[in-house]
C-alpha positions in Angstrom: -128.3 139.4 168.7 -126.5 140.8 165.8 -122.7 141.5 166.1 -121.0 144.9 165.4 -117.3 144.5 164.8 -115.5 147.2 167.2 -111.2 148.0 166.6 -109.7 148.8 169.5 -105.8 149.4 169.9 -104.0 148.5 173.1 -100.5 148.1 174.2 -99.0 144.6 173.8 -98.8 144.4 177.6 -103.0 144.5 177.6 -103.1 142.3 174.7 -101.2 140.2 175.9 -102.8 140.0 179.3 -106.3 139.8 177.5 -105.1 136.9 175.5 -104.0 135.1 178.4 -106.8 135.2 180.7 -109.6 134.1 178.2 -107.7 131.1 177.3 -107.3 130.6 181.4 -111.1 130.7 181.5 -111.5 128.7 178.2 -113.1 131.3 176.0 -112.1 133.9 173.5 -110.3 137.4 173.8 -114.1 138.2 172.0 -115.9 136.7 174.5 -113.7 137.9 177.0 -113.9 141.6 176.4 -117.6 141.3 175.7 -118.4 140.1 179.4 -115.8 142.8 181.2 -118.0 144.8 179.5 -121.4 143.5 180.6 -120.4 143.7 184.1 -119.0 147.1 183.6 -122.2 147.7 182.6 -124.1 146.1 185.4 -125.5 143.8 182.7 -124.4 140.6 184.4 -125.8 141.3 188.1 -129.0 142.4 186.2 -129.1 139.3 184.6 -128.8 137.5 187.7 -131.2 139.3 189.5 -133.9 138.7 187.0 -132.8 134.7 187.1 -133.2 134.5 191.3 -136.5 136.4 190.6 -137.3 133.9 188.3 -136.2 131.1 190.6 -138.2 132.5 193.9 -141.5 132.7 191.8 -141.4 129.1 190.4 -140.2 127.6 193.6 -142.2 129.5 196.3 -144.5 127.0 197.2 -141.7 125.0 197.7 -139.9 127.2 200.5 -143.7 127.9 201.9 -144.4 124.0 202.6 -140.8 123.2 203.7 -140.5 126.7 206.4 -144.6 126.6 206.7 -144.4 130.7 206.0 -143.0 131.9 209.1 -139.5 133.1 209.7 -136.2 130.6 209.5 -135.9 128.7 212.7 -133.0 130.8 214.6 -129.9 129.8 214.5 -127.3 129.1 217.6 -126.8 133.2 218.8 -124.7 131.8 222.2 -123.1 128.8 223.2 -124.8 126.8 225.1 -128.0 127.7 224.3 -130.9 125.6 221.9 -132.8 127.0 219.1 -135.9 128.1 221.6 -133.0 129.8 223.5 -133.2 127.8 226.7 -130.0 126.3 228.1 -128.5 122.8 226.7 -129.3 120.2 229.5 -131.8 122.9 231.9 -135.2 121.3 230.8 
């Protein structure tokens, strides 16, 4: 993708602040200020949304033969009682 150069001014506090928390996350201010924007944007949950969509479709079959296509096995709802929601110990 081709890079436009953008000037912004902002108060030595910001820059400051910007400055700081992209070397805390190990990238630059750039990169920094480019991804607050991308998830300003919604850019970044799109992005993941399209990536689990991608993820479901190549590993279907996968969840299919492991849960045999019917609904998860139901978890503990009350103590004492088993997954078929009999009581522990009353078979």
């Amino acid at each position: 993708m081709a890079k436009t150069q953008l000037n912004v001014r902002v108060d030595e506090g910001t820059a400051r602040a910007a400055r700081e928390r992209a070397l805390a996350r190990g990238m630059s201010v750039n990169r920094y200020i480019e991804e607050l924007v991308r998830q300003d944007t919604g850019e970044v949950g799109h992005t993941f949304v399209e990536a689990a969509s991608d993820f479901m479709k190549q590993y279907e079959s996968v969840f299919v033969d492991e849960f045999d296509g019917g609904p998860p096995a139901r978890a503990k709802s009350r103590v004492g009682e088993d997954r078929e929601g009999t009581r522990e110990g009353r078979r």
